[in-house]
C-alpha positions in Angstrom: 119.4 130.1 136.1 115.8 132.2 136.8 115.8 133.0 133.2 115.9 129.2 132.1 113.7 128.0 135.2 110.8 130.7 134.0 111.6 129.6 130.1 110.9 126.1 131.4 107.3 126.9 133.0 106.4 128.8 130.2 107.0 126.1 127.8 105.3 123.8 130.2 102.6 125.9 130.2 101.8 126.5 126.3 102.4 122.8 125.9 99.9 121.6 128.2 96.9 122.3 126.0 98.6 120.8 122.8 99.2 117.3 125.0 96.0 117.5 126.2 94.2 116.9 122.8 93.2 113.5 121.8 96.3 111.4 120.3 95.5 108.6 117.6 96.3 105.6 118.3 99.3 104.1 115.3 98.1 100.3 116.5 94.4 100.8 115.8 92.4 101.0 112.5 91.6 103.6 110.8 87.8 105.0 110.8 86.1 103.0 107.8 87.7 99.7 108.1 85.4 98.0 109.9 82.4 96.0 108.5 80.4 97.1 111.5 81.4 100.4 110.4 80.9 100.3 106.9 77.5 98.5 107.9 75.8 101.1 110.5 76.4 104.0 106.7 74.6 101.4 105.0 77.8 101.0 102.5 78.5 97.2 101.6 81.8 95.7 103.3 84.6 95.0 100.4 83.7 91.5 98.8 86.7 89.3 99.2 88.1 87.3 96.0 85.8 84.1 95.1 88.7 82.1 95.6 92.2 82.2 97.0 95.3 80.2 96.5 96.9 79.5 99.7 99.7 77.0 98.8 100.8 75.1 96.2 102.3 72.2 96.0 104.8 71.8 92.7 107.1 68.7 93.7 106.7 65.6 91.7 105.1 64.9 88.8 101.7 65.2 90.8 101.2 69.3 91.7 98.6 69.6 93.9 97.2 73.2 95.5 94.9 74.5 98.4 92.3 76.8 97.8 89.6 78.5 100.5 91.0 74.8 102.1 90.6 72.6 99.8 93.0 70.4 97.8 92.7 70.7 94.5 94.8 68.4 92.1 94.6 69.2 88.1 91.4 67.5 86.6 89.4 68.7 90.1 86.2 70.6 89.5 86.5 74.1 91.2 84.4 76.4 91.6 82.2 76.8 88.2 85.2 74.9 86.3 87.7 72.5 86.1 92.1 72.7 87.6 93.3 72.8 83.9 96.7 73.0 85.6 98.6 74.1 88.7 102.1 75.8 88.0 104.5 78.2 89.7 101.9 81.1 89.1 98.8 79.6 90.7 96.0 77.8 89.7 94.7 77.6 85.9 90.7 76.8 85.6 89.0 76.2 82.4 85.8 77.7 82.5 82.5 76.0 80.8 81.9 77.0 77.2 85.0 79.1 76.9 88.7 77.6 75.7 90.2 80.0 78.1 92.3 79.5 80.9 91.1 81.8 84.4 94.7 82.3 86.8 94.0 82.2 90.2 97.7 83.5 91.2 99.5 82.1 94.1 100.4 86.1 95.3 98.6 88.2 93.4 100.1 91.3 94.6 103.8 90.3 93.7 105.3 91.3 90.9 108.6 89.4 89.5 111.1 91.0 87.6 114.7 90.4 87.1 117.1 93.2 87.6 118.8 94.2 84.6 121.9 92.8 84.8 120.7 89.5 85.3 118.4 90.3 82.5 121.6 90.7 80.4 123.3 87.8 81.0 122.4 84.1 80.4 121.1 81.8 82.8 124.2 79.6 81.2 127.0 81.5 82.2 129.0 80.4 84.8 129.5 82.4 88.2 132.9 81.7 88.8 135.9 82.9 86.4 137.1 79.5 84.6 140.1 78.6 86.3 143.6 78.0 84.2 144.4 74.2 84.0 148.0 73.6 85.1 150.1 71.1 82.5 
């Protein structure tokens, strides 16, 4: 029982440094993100996209979307060019000049794919077995 008290004290006692030192905190951000941070080094806060698709609206025949808070419907001028069309990927612009189409995606940081057995099989199939008339 001596042997386990003094084993205790002793690991008390080497601890007691190591839970002294300074803990992070997991809830707060890590050195750098800050804009009054990155603006006392003299380095230039990270620009955020020119525009950004917050919703979008696809029932009807009449899509309409919201961008930095404003609806857009297709025909709108936007930015430097015109809502060519709104679909289930985002906003299309047409730019001035150019007969290309600029996607503003809806979530531009998801990534659809279809697993590979659905890839396999057709959207036509049935789920359920056909079932056996009776005569």
């Amino acid at each position: 029982m001596a042997d386990s008290m003094k084993f205790i004290l002793l690991l008390s006692v080497c601890a007691a440094p190591l839970a002294q030192a300074e803990m992070s905190d997991p809830t707060r951000p890590q050195p750098g993100y800050s804009e009054q941070e990155l603006a006392s080094r003299g380095e230039s806060a990270p620009k955020a996209p020119a525009l950004a698709v917050s919703s979008l609206f696809l029932m009807g025949d009449k899509p309409y979307a919201l961008v930095d808070g404003q609806i857009v419907r297709p025909g709108d001028p936007l930015a430097d060019g015109k809502v060519a069309r709104i679909d289930a990927a985002g906003v299309w612009l047409r730019m001035p000049g150019t007969s290309r189409l600029r996607l503003l995606k809806w979530l531009p940081e998801v990534v659809k794919k279809l697993p590979a057995t659905a890839a396999r099989e057709s959207l036509n199939t049935p789920h359920a077995p056909a079932r056996k008339e009776k005569k």
